[in-house]
C-alpha positions in Angstrom: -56.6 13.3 -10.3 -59.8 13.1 -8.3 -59.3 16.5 -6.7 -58.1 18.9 -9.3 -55.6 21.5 -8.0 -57.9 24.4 -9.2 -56.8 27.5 -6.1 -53.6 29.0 -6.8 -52.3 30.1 -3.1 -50.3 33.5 -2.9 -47.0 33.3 -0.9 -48.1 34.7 2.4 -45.9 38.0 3.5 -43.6 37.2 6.2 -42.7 39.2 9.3 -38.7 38.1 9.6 -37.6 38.5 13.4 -34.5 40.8 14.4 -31.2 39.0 15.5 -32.3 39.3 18.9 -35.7 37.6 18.4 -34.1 34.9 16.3 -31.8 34.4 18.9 -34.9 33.7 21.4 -36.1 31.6 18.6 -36.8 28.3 19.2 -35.8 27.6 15.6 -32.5 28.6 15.8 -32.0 26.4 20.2 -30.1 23.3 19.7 -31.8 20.1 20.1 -30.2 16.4 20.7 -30.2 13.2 18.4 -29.1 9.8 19.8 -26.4 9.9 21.8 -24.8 13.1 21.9 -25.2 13.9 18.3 -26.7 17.8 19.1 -27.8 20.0 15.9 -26.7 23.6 16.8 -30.6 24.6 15.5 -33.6 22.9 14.8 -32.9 23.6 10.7 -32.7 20.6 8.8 -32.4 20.5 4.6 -33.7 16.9 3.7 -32.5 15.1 0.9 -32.7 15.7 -2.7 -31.3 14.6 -5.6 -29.5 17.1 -7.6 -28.4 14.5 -10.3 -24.4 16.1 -9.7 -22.4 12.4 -9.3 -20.4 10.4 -11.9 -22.5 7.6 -14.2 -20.2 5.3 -11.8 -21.7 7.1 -8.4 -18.5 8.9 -7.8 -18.7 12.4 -5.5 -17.8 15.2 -8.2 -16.8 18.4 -8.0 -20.4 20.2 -8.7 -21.6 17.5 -5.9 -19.0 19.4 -3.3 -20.2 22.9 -4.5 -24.1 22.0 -4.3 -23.6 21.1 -0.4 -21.2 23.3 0.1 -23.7 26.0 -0.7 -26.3 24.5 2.2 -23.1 24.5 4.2 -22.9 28.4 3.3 -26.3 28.7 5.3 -25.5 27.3 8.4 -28.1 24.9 9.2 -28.9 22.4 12.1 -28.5 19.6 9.7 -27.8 18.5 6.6 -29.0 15.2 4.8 -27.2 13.9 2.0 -28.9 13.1 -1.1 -30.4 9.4 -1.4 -27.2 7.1 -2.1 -27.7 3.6 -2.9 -26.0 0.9 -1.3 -25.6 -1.7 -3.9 -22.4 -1.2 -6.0 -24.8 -1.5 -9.3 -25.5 1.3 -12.1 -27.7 4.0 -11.5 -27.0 6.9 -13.2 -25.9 10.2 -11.8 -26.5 9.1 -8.3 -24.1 9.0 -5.1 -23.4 5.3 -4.4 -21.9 3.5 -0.9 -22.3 -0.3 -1.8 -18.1 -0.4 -2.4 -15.2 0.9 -0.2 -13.8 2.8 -2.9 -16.8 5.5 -2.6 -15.4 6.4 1.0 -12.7 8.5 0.1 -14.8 10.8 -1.7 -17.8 11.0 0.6 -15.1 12.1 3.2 -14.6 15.1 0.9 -17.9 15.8 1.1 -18.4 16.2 4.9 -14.8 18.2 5.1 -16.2 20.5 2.5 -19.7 20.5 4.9 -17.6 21.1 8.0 -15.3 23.7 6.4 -18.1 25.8 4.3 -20.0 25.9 8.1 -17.7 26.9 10.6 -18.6 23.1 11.8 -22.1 24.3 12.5 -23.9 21.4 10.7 -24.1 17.8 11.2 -24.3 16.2 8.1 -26.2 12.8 7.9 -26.2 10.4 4.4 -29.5 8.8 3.5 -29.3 5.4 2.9 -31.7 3.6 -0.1 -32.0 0.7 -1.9 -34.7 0.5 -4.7 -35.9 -2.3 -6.9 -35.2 -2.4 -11.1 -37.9 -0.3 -13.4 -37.9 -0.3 -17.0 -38.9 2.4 -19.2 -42.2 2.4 -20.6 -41.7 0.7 -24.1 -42.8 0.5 -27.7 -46.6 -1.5 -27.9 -44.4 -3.6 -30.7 -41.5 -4.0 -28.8 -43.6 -5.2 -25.5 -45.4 -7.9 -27.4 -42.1 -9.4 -29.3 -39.9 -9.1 -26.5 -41.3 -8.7 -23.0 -44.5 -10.7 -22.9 -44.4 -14.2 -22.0 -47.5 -16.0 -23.4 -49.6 -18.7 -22.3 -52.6 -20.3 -22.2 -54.8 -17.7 -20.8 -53.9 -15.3 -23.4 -54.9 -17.7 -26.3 -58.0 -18.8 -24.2 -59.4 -14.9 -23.7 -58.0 -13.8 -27.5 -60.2 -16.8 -29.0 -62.6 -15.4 -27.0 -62.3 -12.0 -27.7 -62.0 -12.3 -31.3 -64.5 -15.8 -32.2 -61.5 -17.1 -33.6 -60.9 -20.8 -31.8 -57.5 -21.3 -34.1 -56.0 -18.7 -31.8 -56.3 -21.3 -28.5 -53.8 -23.2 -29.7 -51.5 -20.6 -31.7 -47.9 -20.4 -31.8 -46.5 -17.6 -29.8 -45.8 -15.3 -32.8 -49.3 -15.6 -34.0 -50.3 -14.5 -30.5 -47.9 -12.0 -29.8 -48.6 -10.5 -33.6 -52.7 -10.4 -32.8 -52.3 -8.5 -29.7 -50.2 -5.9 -31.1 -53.5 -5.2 -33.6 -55.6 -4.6 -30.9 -57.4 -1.3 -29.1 -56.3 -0.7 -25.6 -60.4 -1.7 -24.3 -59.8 -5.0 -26.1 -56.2 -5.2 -24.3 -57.4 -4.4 -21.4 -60.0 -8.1 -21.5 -56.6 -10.3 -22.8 -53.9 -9.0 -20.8 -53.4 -9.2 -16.5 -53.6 -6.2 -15.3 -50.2 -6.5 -14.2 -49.1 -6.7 -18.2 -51.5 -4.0 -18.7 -49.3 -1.8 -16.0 -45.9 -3.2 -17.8 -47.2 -2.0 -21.1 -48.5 1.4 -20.5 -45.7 2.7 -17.4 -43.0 0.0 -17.6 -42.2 -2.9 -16.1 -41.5 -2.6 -12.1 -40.6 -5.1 -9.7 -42.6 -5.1 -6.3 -41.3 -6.3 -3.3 -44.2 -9.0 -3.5 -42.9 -10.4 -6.9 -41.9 -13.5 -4.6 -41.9 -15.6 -7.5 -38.0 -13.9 -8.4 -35.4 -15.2 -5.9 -34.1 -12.0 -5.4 -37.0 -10.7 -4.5 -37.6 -13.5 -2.5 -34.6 -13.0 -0.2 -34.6 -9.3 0.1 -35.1 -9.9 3.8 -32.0 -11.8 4.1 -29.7 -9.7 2.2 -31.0 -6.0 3.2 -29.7 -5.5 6.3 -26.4 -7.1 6.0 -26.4 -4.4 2.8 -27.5 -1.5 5.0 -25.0 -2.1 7.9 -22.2 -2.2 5.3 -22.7 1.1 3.9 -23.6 2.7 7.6 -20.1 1.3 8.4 -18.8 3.1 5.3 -20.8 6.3 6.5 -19.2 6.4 9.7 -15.8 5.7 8.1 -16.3 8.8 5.9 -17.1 10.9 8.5 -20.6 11.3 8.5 -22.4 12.2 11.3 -24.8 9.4 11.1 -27.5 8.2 8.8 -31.0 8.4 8.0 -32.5 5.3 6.6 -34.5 5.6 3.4 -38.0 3.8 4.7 -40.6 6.1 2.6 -41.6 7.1 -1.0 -41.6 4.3 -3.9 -38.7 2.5 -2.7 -38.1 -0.8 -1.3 -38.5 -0.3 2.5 -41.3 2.0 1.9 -43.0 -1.0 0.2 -42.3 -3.3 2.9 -44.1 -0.9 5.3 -46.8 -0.4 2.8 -50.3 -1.9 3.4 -50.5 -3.2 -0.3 -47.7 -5.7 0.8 -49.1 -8.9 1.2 -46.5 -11.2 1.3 -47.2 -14.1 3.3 -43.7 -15.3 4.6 -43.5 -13.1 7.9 -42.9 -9.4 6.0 -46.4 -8.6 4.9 -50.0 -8.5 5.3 -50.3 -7.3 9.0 -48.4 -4.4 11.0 -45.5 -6.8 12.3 -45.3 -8.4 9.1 -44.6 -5.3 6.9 -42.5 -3.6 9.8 -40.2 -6.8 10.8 -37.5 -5.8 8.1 -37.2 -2.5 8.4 -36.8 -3.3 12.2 -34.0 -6.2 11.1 -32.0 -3.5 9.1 -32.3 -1.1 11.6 -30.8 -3.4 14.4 -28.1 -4.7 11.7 -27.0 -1.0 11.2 -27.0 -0.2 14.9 -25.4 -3.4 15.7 -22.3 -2.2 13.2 -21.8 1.7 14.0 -20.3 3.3 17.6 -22.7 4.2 19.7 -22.6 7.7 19.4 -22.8 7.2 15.6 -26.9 9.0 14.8 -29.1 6.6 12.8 -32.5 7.6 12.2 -35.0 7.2 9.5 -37.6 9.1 7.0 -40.5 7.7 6.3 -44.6 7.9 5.2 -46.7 9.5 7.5 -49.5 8.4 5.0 -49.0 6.9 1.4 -51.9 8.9 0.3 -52.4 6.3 -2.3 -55.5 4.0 -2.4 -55.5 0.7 -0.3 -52.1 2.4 1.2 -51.2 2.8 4.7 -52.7 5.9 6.2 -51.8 8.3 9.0 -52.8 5.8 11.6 -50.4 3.2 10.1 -47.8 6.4 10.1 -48.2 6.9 13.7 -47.7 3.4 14.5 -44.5 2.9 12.6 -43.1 6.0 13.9 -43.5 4.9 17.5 -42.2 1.2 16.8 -38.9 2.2 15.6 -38.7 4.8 18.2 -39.1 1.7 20.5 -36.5 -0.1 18.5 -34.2 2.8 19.2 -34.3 5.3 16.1 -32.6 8.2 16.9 -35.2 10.6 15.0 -37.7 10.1 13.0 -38.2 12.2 10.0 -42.1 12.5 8.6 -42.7 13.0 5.1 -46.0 12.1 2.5 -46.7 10.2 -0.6 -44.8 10.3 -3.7 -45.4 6.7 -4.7 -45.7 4.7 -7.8 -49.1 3.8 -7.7 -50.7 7.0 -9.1 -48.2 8.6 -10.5 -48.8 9.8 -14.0 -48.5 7.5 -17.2 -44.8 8.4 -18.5 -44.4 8.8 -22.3 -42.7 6.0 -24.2 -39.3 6.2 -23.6 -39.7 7.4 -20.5 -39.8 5.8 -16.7 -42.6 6.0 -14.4 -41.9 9.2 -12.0 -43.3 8.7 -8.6 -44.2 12.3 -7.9 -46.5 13.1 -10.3 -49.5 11.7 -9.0 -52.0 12.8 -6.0 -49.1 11.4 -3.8 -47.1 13.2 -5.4 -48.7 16.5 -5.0 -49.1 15.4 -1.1 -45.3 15.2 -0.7 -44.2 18.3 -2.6 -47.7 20.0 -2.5 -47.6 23.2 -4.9 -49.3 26.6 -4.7 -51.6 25.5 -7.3 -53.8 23.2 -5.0 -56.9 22.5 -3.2 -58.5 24.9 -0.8 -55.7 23.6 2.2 -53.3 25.1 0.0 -49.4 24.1 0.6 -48.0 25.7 3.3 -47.3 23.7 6.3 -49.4 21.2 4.6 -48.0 17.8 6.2 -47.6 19.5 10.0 -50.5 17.1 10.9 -48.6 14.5 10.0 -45.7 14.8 12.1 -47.7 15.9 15.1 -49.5 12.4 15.2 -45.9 10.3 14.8 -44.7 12.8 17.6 -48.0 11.7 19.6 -47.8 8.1 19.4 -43.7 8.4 20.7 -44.8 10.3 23.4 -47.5 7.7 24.1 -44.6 5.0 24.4 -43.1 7.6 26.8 -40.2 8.0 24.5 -39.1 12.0 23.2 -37.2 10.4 19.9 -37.1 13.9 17.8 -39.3 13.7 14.8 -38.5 16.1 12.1 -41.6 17.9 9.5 -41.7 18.8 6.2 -43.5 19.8 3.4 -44.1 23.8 2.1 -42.4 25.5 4.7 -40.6 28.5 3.6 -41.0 31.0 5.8 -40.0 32.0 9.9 -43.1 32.2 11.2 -44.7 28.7 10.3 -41.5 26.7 11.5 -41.1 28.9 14.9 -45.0 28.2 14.9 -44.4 24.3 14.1 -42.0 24.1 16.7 -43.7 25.9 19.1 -47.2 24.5 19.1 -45.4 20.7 19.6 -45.8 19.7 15.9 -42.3 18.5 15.7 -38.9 19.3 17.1 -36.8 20.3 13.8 -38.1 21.7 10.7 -37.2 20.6 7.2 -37.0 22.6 4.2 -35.9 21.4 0.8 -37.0 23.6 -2.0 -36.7 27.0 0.1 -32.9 25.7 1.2 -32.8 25.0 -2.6 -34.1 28.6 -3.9 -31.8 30.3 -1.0 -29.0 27.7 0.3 -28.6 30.7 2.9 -32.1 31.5 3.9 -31.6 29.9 8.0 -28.5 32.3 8.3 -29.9 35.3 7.2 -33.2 34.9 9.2 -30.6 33.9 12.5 -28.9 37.5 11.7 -31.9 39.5 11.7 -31.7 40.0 7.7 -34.8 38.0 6.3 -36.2 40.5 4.0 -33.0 39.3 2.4 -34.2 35.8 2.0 -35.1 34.2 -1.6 -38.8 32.8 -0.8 -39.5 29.8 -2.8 -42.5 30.0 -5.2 -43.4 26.4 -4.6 -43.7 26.0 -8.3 -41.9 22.4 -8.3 -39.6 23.7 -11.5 -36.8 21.6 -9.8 -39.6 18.8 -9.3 -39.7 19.0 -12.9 -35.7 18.8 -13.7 -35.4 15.6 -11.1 -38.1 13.6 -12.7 -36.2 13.9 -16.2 -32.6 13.5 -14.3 -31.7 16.7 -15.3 -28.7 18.8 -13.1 -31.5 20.6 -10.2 -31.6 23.8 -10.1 -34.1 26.6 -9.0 -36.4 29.2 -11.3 -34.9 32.0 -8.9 -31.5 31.8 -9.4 -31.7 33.3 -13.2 -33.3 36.1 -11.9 -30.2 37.3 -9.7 -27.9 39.9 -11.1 -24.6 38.9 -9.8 -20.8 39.2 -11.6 -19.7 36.1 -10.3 -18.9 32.7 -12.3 -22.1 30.2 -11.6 -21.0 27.7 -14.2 -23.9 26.2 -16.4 -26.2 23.4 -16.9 -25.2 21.0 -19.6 -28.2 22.5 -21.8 -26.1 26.1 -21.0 -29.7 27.5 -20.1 -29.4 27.1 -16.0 -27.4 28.3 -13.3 -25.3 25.2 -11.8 -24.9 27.0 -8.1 -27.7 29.3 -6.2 -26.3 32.6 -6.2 -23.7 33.6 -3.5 -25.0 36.4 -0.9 -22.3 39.3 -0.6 -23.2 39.7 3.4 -22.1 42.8 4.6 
């Protein structure tokens, strides 16, 4: 990294408010989405994968118990994990892109409902992402990935003063690079095949070379109405549309996207599609149906779009009729850090990274409340366009004070919190009671970071520390609690 995380931040005491100031709260007044769709309280747990479906995408038992918990809490909102909507492998993750997953997602809002006295809307977020490949063997790369040609032979002749190797046959190639140093790689190879060598082969949304790649603007938001109809049909609430991080819509917003057929290079190019899937999803929900989006407030990456760009977005789909906007930071592919063989690139281990789940090991900023900024300058632009769309923050809240402080000082109107909900799935109910000395306060560690990047069953640091009779169930190592410990409220 250029800025080493070198000033390990304390977790600041908290003065919790009594029932009667929570009920005063701000926090804890309801606030309106779209047409009708009003949150009981400006909580809101975002997203997050706990790796808990079927191979096949199927809602599971554990995936019912590991919402059910947020349920337990009470909170304005809750997002469903990112659920793709092509009806293709993907491991442990929720899917949409078939009918037959709607029968099971409707269990999972009942089980919402039921587990929160129908205090919580509950949203699904909506993502499509492009094919990676894990990083491979140096051998393996050469024999079977690589495709040859006459610029490798030219700069290998070069490179070695051996002119036979300008005319070589591609085994004699391929077996010559395989010998060589990563410097000496480095003056042969594109730097594209250099990045497919040492993180794995990734497609980009401006590989338009590939067909499908090509034609992602034709077929994405026929794809993303499809599985907001399913949403709907299951009972959802409404959606959020998956526009930030490493993914594909993310990269069509991104200012490294330079493709020059109408989606790239300038503001309006890189915004048309994810204004086309938005009106293709609102065009094929009811009205009252919520659909709203996350996405970058800055890519924090270089050459990236920046908090100006952030701003800009936010206010154009606000003008296209989002019903919220939800601000969050980095975590892209770009920087993340080189993944062992074997392994695939994780897109939160970089700077960017840091930025969107910032740690208490960091700079001299530290963590908390660390993206607050961001969300304030999405919320001014909306305002500027005379429009009060409701834009949610995030990042290293976990504690009262800085969201009633957040809210209050016109940063945002609902505050997100993923790894406190995560440490205590009941931390918004005890603070609304008056019983937050009770709350679990999240270390901001990133241990469940850790478990996600390796697709590992989430689970938090804190919940093997609580004494408790009661069956948790295990992780499939047998080391790790499977459910955050249940509070006996008296």
């Amino acid at each position: 990294m250029s800025n080493p995380l070198r000033v390990v931040h304390p977790i600041p005491a908290e003065a919790w408010p009594t029932a009667e100031e929570a009920a005063d709260a701000r926090l804890f007044s309801p606030v309106t989405l779209g047409h009708g769709c009003t949150l009981t309280a400006r909580t809101w747990v975002p997203a997050m994968v706990p790796w808990r479906a079927t191979d096949e995408g199927e809602v599971t038992d554990a995936v019912l118990a590991w919402y059910g918990r947020y349920a337990d809490g009470e909170p304005g909102a809750i997002v469903v994990e990112a659920t793709g909507i092509r009806d293709v492998p993907s491991g442990p993750l929720l899917r949409i892109g078939h009918d037959r997953y709607i029968a099971g997602l409707r269990r999972l809002v009942e089980t919402v409902r039921a587990r929160s006295a129908g205090r919580t809307r509950v949203f699904i977020q909506l993502i499509d992402f492009l094919a990676i490949r894990r990083r491979p063997e140096s051998a393996v790369y050469f024999r079977r990935f690589l495709q040859v040609d006459d610029g490798h032979r030219g700069r290998l002749a070069a490179l070695l003063a051996d002119v036979s190797l300008s005319h070589a046959a591609d085994d004699v190639v391929r077996a010559a690079l395989a010998t060589l140093p990563d410097e000496q790689l480095d003056a042969v190879l594109t730097a594209r095949e250099c990045d497919d060598l040492r993180r794995g082969a990734r497609e980009r949304v401006t590989d338009v070379h590939l067909p499908h790649i090509r034609a992602l603007p034709e077929v994405l938001p026929g794809l993303f109405a499809d599985a907001a109809a399913r949403a709907e049909a299951a009972g959802f609430d409404g959606v959020e549309l998956h526009y930030a991080h490493a993914y594909t819509m993310a990269s069509f917003l991104s200012a490294l996207n330079d493709r020059a057929d109408g989606y790239g290079q300038t503001r309006e190019g890189r915004i048309r599609l994810p204004r086309e899937v938005f009106a293709a999803v609102r065009a094929r929900v009811s009205e009252r149906f919520c659909v709203g989006c996350r996405l970058l407030g800055d890519e924090a990456i270089a050459g990236g779009s920046t908090a100006a760009d952030g701003a800009y977005f936010g206010a154009a789909l606000a003008v296209a009729g989002m019903d919220f906007v939800s601000v969050s930071k980095g975590g892209k592919f770009e920087d993340a850090r080189t993944p062992k063989v074997g392994q695939a690139v994780y897109p939160y281990t970089g700077e960017s990274g840091h930025e969107c789940m910032p740690t208490v090991r960091s700079d001299v900023r530290g963590p908390f409340g660390r993206n607050l900024g961001l969300a304030r300058g999405v919320k001014a632009a909306i305002a500027a366009a005379g429009l009060s769309t409701p834009v949610i923050a995030a990042g290293g809240v976990n504690g009262y004070r800085l969201a009633e402080a957040a809210l209050r000082a016109g940063d945002c109107d609902v505050v997100a919190s993923a790894r406190q909900s995560l440490a205590d799935p009941d931390w918004w109910r005890k603070v609304r009671l008056g019983r937050g000395a009770e709350v679990r306060r999240c270390k901001l560690t990133n241990y469940c970071e850790a478990l996600d990047e390796h697709h590992k069953e989430v689970t938090c640091q804190l919940w093997d520390r609580v004494v408790s009779t009661e069956p948790a169930g295990r992780s499939r190592d047998g080391r790790r609690r499977l459910e955050a410990p249940k509070w006996e409220e008296r």
